[in-house]
N, C-alpha and C positions, 0 to 999 in steps of 0.2 A: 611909547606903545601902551596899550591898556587891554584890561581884561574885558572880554562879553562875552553874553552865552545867551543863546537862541535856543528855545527847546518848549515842550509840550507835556505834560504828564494827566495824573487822573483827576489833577486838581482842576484842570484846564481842558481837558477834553474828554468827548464819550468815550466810551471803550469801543463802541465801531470805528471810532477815528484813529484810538491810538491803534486798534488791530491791523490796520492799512498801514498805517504810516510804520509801521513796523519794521527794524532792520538786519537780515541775516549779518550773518561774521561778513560776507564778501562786501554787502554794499556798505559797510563801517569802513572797511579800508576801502573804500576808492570813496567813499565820502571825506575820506582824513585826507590823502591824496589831492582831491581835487580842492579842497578850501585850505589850505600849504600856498599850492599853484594858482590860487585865486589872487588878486592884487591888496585889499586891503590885509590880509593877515600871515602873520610868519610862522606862528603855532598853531595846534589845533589837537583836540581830544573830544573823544564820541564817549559818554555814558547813555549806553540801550540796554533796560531792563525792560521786565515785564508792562511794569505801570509805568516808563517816562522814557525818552528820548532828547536827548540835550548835546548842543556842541557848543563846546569851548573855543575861543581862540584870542590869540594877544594879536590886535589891530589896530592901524593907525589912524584910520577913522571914523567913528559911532556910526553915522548915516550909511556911509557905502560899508560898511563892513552888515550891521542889522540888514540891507537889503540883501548884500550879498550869503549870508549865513542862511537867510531863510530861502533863498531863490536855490540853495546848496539843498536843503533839508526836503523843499516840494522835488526835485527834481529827484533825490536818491530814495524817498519814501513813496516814490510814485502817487501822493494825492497833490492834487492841484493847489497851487499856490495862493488863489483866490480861497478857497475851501480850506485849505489849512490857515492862515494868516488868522482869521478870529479866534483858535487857538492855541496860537503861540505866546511865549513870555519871555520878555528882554531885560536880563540885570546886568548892571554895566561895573564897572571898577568895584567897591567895596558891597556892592549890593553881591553882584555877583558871587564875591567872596562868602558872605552871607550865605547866599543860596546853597552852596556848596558845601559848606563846613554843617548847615541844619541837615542838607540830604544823608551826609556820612554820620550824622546823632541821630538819624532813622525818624526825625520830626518833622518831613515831609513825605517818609512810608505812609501806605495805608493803612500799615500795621503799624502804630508809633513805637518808635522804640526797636524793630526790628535790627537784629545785626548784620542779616546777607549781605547788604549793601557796601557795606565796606569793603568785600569780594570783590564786587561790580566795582566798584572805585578804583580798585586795585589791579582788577582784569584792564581796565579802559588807560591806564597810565602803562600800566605793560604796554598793550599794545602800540600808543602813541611812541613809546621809546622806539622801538621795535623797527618802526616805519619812519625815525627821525623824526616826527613831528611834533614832538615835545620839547622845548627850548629851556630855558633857566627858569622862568613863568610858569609854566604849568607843571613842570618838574616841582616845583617850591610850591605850589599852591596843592596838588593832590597827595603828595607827600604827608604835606602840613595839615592839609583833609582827613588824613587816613589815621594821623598823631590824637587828632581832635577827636575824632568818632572814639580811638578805644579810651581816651582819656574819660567819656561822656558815661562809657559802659561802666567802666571802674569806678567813676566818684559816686555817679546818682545809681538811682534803681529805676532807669530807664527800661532796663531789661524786663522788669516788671509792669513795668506799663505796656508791655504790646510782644509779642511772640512775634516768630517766622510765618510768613506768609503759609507755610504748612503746617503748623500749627492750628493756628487762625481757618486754617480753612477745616482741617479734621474737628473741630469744635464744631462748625456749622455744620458740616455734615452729624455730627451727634448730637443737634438740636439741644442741647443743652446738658444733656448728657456727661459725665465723665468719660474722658476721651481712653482711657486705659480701660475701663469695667466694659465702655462701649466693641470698644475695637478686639478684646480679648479674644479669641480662639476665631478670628475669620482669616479666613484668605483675603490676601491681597493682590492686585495686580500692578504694577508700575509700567506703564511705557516711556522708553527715553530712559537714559544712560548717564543725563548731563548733570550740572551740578544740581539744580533743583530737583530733578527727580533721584539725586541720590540722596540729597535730604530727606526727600518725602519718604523712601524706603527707609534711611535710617531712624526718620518720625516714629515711624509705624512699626518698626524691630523693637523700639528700646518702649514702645507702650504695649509690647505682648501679642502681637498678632502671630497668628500659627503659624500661617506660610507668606513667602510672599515668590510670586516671579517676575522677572524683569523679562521684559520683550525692549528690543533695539534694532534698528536699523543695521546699525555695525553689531554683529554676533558678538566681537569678542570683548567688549566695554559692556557689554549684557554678561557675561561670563565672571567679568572683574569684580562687577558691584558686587555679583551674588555670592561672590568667592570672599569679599569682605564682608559682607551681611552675616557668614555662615561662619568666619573665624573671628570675628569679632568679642572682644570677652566681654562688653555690656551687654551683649542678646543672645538668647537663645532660640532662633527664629531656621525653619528649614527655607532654605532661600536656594532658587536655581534658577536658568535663563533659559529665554526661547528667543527664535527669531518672530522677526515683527508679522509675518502668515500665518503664524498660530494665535493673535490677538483674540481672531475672535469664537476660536475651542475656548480660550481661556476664562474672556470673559463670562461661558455660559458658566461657571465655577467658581471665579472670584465672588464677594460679598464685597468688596471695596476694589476701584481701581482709581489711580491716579496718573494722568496722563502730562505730560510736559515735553516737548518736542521738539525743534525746528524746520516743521514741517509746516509748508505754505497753504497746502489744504487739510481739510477735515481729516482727523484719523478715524475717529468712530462717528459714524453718520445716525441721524434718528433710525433711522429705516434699522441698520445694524445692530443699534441698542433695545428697539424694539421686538426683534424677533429674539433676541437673545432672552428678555422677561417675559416673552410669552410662551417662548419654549420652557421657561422654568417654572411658571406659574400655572401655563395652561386655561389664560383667562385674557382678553383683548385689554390692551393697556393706553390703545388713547383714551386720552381724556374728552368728557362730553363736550362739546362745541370748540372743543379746540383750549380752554382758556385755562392761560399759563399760572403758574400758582406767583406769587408777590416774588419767593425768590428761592434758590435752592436751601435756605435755611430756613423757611417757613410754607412748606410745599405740601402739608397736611390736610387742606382745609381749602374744597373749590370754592370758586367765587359763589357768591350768591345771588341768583338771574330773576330781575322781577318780571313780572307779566305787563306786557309792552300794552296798557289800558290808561285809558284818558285817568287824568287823578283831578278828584274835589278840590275844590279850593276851602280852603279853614274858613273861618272868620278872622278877620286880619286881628279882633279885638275880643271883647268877652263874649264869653256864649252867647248866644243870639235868644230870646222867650222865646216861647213856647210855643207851638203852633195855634193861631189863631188871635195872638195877641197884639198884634198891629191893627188897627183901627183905621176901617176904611180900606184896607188895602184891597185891588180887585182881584187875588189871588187865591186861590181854595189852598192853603197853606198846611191843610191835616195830613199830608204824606210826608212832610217837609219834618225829617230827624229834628230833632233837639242836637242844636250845637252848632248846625251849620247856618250859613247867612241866608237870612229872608230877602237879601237883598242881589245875592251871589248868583253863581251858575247853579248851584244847587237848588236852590228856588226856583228858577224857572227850568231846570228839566225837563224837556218833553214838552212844554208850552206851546202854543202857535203866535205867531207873527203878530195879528190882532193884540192878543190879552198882552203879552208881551211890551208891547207899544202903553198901555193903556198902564201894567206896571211900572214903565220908564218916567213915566210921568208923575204918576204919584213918589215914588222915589227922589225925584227932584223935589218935591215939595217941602215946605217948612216944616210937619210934623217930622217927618222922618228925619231931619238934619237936625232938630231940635236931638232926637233921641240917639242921632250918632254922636253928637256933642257930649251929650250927658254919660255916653258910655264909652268916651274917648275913642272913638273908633273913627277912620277917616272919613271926609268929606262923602256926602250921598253923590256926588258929581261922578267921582269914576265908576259910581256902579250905574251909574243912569247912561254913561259912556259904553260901558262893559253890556250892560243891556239894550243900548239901541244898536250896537256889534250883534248882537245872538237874536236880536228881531230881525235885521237882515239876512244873516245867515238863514233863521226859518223860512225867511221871505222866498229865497231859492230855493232851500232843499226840501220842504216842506213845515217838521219839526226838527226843535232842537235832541238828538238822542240824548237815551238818558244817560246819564255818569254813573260810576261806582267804584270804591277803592278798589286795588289790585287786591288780590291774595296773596301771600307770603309761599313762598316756594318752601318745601322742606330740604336744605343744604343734605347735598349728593356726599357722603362720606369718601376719604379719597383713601383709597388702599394701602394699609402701610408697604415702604418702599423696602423690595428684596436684592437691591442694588443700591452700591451709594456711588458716585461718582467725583470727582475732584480734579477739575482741568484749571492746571496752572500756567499756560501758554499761552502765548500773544506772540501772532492770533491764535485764536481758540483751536483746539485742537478737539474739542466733543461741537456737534451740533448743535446750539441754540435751544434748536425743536425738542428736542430732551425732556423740557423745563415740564414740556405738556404733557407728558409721558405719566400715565399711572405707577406705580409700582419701583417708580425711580426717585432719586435725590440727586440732581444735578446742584454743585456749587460750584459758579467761576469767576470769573476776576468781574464780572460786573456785578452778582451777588451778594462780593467780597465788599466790595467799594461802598454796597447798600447800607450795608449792615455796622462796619469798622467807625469806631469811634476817633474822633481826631483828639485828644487830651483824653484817657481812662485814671492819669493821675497826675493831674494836675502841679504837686508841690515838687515831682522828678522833673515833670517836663521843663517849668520855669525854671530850676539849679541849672540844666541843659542849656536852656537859651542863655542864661548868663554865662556861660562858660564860653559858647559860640560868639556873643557880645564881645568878650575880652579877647579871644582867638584873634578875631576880624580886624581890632585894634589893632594888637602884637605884629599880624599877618601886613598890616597895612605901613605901619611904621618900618618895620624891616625892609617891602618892598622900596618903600620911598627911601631909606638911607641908603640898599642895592643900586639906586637908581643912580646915586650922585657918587657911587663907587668909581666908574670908569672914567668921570672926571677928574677924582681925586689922584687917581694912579697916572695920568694922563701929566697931571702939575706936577709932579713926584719924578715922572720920567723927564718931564724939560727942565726941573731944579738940576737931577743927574746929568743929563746934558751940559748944565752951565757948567758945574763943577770940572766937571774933565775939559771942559773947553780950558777954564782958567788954570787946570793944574798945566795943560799941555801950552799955552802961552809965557806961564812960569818957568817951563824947564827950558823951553826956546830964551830968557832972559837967563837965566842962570844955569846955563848948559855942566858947571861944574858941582852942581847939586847931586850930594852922594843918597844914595838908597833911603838911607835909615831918615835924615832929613826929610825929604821927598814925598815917604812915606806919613810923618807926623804932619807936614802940612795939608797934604789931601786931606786926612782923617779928620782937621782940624776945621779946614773948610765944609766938608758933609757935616759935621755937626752943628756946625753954625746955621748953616739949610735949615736942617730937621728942626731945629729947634724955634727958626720960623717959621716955620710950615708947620709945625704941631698943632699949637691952638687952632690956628682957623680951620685947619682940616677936623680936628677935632668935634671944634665947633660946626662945624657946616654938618655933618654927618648929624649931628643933633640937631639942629634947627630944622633939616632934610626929612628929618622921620617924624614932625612933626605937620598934623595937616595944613595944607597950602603950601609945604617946604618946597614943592619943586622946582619953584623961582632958583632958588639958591645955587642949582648944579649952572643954570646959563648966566648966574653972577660971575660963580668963581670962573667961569669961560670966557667971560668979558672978560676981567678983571685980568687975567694974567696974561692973556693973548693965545689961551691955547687954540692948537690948529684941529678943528671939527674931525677931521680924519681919523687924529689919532686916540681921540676920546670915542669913535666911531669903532675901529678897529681893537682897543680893548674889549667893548660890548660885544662885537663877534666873536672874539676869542673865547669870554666866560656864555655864551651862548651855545656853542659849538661844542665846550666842555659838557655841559651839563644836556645835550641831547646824547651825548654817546654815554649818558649814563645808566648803569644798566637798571631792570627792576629794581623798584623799593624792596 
């Protein structure tokens, strides 16, 4: 059997895609369920967080198990299988391992270095126990995941390199700001009860915010947090709960709200966040022409709209002289700016058809190629090209109109925002449309993803990866001596077999064989066994955990004549042990 994993994150897809492909609690278990009961695989474990979606399982074969994991994943994420497939990612045996030991060091967060994830790690092996679909494999592997991650916390200053995803996101909303001096004496609002929105309330308790309330679905997990918020002896924060109908009293009073859900649609819509800043402000809050600011962290400063006006063309080369200083030319050249080309659209502006013609001409001529030479500027040919173009054009319309640079727009000042907003759900739980919104600060998990640095330090990240490097070795060597375990025991139990054959054909020849005898010779013969059977069992377990060892478990099977069943029926034994075992 061998390890894959099928799965999609922010590395690998937009955030429109991952918000679709998205999986409540129900369809994780009957996705665990159905790829258990699928043919290529016996295990299986679902990690679905905000930013990724992956499933695990021990298969017995790469091809049909890769089709069937992802035919598993379009089918329970509801997007189409054609449409999801470009961003999917397939790590197979030690890769996989890999992938998985870097996701619990928070080096494939968006926020490197974050710690949640190790939760999620931990939530996702519960659950697999839970529902039997975690075997000896993935028992051993997210265990071993989970060892890794805190070991990664404690040696380096990973933790330094990258915050909680609410963290990271209260930064952006304080543009730069100190998130304590920022956040000081506002009201907060939290929607959602669940672990990330108890984080974010306790973010926001222990950086000083005045109030905070929790709105929830379930009243009384609204009631719990606030009841923890408010006895807690790191904060001194007034903290109490509403139900999720008071949302939006609330919001017209909050100064921060932070929204986190499992809710399939929008909780706060533009329409609702709009009326709520224009009831507070008293002043219309879309934005002119609709145009969204770059990103909830730099949402100060509207675009800047040029005047939709035909533009000059330069001189491709050096200034062009003076008006009147081309020799010969048939063109009354004294309106013609200094700088622009006597040869260009700008020159002939306004011209008709005839003189036009009659410029083309001379253009092509050897003075003038003589003097784009000289002034390194390109061949007179495409402007005599460019020019017998804009004589037919005058040909039909009459004249060429004239040109003129645009004017420069005076940038529309954006309102500072009297709301700040922080939606950390997937899918999104605030509206999009938000973004266009005057007088708000929308930031969410695609803002996040704009903005986050993948290495902010460099010499923790690389300690990390070497430790992950050595993990995946350790991890890989272990599995592969596990491997050739149930043959070992399998030789061990037909040695035990010989032996009692032979003690028991012994007492049938010497029927008057007293106890104490009896008993020295058995003992005599087992040791004799063991002590052939030592080295090479020994040995085989070592040469096993070394890469390519796996030959060695179908030697010693040749080799001694064991019967496949029972090296078969070991492996289910310690399989069967290690799903009924409880959480890490």
């Amino acid at each position: 059997m061998s390890l894959l994993v099928v799965g999609l994150s922010h590395r690998s897809a937009p955030v429109s895609v991952l918000e679709r492909a998205s999986l409540n609690a129900d369809a994780q278990l009957k996705l665990l369920q159905d790829t258990v009961a699928a043919e290529p695989a016996t295990e299986a474990a679902v990690l679905a967080t905000c930013n990724r979606i992956e499933l695990y399982a021990d298969v017995d074969k790469f091809h049909a198990g890769v089709a069937e994991l992802s035919t598993l994943l379009a089918q329970h994420s509801g997007v189409g299988l054609e449409e999801l497939t470009p961003y999917l990612y397939v790590h197979y045996e030690d890769r996989a391992v890999h992938h998985l030991f870097s996701v619990a060091c928070g080096l494939d967060s968006m926020v490197v270095g974050e710690g949640q994830i190790l939760g999620q790690i931990k939530d996702a092996l519960a659950r697999a126990q839970e529902l039997n679909t975690a075997g000896r494999l993935l028992n051993d592997l997210f265990q071993q995941a989970l060892r890794v991650g805190k070991r990664a916390h404690s040696e380096t200053g990973i933790d330094r390199a990258g915050q909680s995803l609410v963290t990271f996101g209260l930064e952006q909303l304080a543009a730069g700001a100190d998130v304590r001096t920022w956040v000081r004496g506002r009201k907060a609002l939290v929607i959602g009860a669940g672990s990330m929105s108890s984080l974010a309330a306790a973010t926001l308790a222990r950086a000083g915010v005045a109030e905070i309330v929790v709105a929830n679905r379930t009243f009384e997990r609204a009631e719990r947090l606030a009841r923890i918020l408010t006895e807690g002896d790191d904060t001194d924060v007034l903290a109490r709960a509403v139900p999720m109908d008071a949302v939006p009293d609330e919001l017209t009073r909050a100064d921060v709200a932070v929204s986190c859900t499992g809710a399939t649609g929008l909780v706060l819509t533009a329409d609702a966040v709009a009326a709520t800043v224009e009831g507070r402000a008293g002043t219309p809050v879309a934005e002119p022409d609709g145009v969204r600011a770059a990103d909830g962290a730099h949402a100060g400063v509207v675009r800047e709209r040029a005047v939709r006006e035909p533009v000059v063309r330069e001189a491709p080369g050096t200034p062009a002289p003076a008006a009147g200083a081309d020799e010969n030319c048939p063109l009354d050249l004294s309106p013609v700016p200094t700088g622009f080309s006597v040869m260009g659209e700008a020159a002939v502006a306004g011209m008709d058809a005839a003189t036009l013609e009659q410029h083309g001409a001379w253009a092509a001529g050897g003075a003038a190629a003589d003097r784009s030479r000289e002034a390194g500027r390109p061949s007179p040919g495409a402007d005599a090209e460019l020019i017998a173009a804009l004589a037919a054009t005058a040909a039909s319309v009459g004249r060429i109109p004239e040109r003129r640079r645009p004017e420069p727009v005076a940038e529309v000042p954006r309102p500072q925002p009297v709301l700040f907003l922080l939606d950390l759900a997937m899918p999104r739980d605030i509206d999009a449309a938000v973004h266009r919104l005057a007088g708000v600060r929308l930031v969410d998990i695609e803002s996040l993803a704009d903005v986050s640095a993948d290495a902010p330090m460099a010499a923790d990240v690389d300690m990390v990866r070497r430790i992950v490097a050595d993990e995946v070795a350790a991890f890989g060597a272990a599995q592969r001596a596990a491997h050739i375990t149930p043959t070992v025991v399998a030789l061990r139990s037909m040695a035990a077999e010989v032996v009692a054959g032979e003690v028991a054909r012994l007492e049938g020849r010497l029927p008057g064989l007293d106890d104490k005898h009896r008993a020295e010779i058995t003992q005599t013969v087992k040791r004799v066994v063991d002590k052939l059977l030592h080295a090479p069992t020994v040995r085989v377990k070592q040469l096993a955990a070394e890469p390519g060892g796996a030959g060695y478990a179908d030697a010693l099977r040749t080799l001694f004549d064991l019967d496949p069943e029972t090296v078969a029926s070991v492996s289910r034994a310690e399989n069967s042990t290690e799903k009924n075992r409880g959480p890490a």
